[in-house]
C-alpha positions as CSV (number, residue, x, y, z in Angstrom):
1,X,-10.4,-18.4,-24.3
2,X,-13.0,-17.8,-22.0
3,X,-14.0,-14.5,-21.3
4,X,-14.8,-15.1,-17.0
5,X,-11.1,-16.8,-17.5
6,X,-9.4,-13.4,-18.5
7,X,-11.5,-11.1,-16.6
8,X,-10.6,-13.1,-13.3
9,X,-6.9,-13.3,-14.4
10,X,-7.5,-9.4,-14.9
11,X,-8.6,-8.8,-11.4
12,X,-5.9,-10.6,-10.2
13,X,-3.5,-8.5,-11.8
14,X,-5.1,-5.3,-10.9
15,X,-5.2,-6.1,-7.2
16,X,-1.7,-7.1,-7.0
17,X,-0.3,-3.7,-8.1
18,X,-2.7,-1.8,-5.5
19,X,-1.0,-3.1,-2.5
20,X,0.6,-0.2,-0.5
21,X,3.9,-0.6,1.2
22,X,3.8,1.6,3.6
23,X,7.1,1.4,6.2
24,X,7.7,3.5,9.4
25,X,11.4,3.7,11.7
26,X,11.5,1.3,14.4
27,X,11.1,3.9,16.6
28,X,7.4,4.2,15.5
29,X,5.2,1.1,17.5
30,X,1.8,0.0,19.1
31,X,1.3,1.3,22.5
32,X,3.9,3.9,22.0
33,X,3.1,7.2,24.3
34,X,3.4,10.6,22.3
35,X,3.6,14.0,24.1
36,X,0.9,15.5,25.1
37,X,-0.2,18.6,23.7
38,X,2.6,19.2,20.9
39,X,2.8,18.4,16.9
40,X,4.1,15.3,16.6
41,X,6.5,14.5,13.7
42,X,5.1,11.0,12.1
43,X,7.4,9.9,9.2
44,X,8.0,7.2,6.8
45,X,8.6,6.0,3.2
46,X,6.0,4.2,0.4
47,X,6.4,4.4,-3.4
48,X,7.0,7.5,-5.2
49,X,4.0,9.7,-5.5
50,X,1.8,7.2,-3.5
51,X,-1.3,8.5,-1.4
52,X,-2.7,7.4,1.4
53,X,-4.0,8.5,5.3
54,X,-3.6,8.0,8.2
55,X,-6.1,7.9,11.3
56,X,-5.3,9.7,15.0
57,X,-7.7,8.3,17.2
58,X,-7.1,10.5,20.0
59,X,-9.0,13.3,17.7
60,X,-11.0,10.8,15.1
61,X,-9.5,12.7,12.3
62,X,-8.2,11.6,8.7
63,X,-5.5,13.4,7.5
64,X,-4.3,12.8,3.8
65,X,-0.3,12.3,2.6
66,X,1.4,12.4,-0.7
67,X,4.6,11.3,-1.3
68,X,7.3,12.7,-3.1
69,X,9.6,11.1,-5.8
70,X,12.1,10.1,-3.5
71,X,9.1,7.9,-1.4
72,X,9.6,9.5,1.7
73,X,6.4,11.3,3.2
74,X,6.0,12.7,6.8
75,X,3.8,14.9,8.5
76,X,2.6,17.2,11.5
77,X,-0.1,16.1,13.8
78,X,-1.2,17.5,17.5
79,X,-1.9,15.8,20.8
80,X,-4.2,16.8,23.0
């Protein structure tokens, strides 16, 4: 076989398994309005032990989350 043939089919592979599915409740959408100068509660699920971030823009910060082995995550942020 050819050896660009099994290092493309290898790439393929690879990038397939690093998609993240990351899901939120319903009651999480775009232009939703969050209160103002509390923690806020975000919460979700992804696969077990997965890591990822997530951006506020309000304060341009990056804040890292884990999941656990039942793929549920959540996490504290604050509004201005």
């Amino acid at each position: 076989m050819n050896i660009r043939f099994i290092l493309i089919m290898l790439c393929l592979v690879v990038t397939t398994f690093a998609k993240a599915e990351i899901t939120l409740p319903k009651i999480f959408s775009n232009e939703m309005v969050l209160q103002r100068e509390s923690d806020v509660l975000l919460y979700g699920w992804a696969d077990p032990n997965e890591e990822f971030t997530i951006y506020t823009s309000w304060n341009d910060e990056i804040v890292a989350v884990k999941t656990g082995n039942d793929a549920k995550w959540q996490i504290s942020v604050k509004t201005p």
